[in-house]
C-alpha positions as CSV (number, residue, x, y, z in Angstrom):
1,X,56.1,111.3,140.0
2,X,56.3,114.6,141.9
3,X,59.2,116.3,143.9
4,X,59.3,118.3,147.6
5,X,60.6,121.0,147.5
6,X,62.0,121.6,151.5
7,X,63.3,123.8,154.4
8,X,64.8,122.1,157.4
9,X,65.8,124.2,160.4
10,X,68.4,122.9,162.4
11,X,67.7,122.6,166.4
12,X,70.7,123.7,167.7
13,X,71.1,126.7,169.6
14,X,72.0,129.1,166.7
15,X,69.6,127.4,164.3
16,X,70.8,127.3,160.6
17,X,68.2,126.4,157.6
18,X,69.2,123.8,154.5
19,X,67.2,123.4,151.3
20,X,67.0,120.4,149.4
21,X,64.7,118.7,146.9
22,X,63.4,115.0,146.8
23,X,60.6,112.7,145.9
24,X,60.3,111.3,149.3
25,X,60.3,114.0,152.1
26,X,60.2,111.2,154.6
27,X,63.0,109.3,154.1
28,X,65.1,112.4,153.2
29,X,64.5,113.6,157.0
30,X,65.3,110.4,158.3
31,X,68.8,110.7,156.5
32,X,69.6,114.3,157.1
33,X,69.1,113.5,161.2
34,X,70.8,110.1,160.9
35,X,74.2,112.3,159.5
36,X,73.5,110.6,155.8
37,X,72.9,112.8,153.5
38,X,74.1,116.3,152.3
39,X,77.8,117.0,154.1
40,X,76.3,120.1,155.5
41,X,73.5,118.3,157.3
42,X,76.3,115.8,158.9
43,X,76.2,116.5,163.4
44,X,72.3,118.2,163.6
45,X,69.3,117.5,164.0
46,X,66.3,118.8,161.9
47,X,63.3,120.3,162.0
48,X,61.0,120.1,158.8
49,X,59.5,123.6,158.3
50,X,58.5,124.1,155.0
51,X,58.1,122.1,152.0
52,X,56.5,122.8,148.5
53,X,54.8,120.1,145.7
54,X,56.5,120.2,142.5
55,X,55.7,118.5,139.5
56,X,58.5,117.6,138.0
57,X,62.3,116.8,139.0
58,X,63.4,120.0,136.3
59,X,60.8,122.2,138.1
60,X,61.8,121.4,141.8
61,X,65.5,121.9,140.9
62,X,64.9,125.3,139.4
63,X,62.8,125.6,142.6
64,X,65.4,124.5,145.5
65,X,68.0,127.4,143.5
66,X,65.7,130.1,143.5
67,X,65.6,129.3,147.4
68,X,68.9,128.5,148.1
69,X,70.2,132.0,146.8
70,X,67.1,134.2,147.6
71,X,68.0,135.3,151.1
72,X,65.1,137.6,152.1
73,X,62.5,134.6,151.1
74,X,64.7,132.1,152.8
75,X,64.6,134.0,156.3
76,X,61.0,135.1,155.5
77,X,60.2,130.9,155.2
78,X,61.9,130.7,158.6
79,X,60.8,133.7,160.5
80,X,57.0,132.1,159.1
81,X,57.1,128.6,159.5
82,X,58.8,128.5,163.1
């Protein structure tokens, strides 16, 4: 089974970006706009602009932190992928 690893950008006026991890992208969308899924994603709606292929659930976890906490790649992956 492989794992996404993703970037949502929210569509409000002061757009803010979440990272998550899942092996099915589609769904996961559906549930962050619905208001079910991470607490943080609760009251927006999302817009998908990145996402990444991972192998394996370890892999895409070790993934998601790197992106989480690397600040100057996070705003790079939003500046890029508009």
């Amino acid at each position: 089974m492989s794992y996404f690893v993703y970037m949502l950008k929210s569509k409000n006026s002061k757009p803010v970006t979440y990272v998550g991890y899942t092996n099915n992208i589609k769904k996961r969308i559906t549930l962050h706009n619905a208001g079910k899924g991470a607490k943080f994603t609760k009251g927006r709606k999302w817009k998908l602009i990145y996402k990444e292929k991972i192998k394996t659930k370890n892999e895409a976890i070790s993934r998601e932190y790197y992106i989480k906490n690397n600040r100057s790649l996070r705003k790079k992956l939003k500046e890029k992928y508009k």
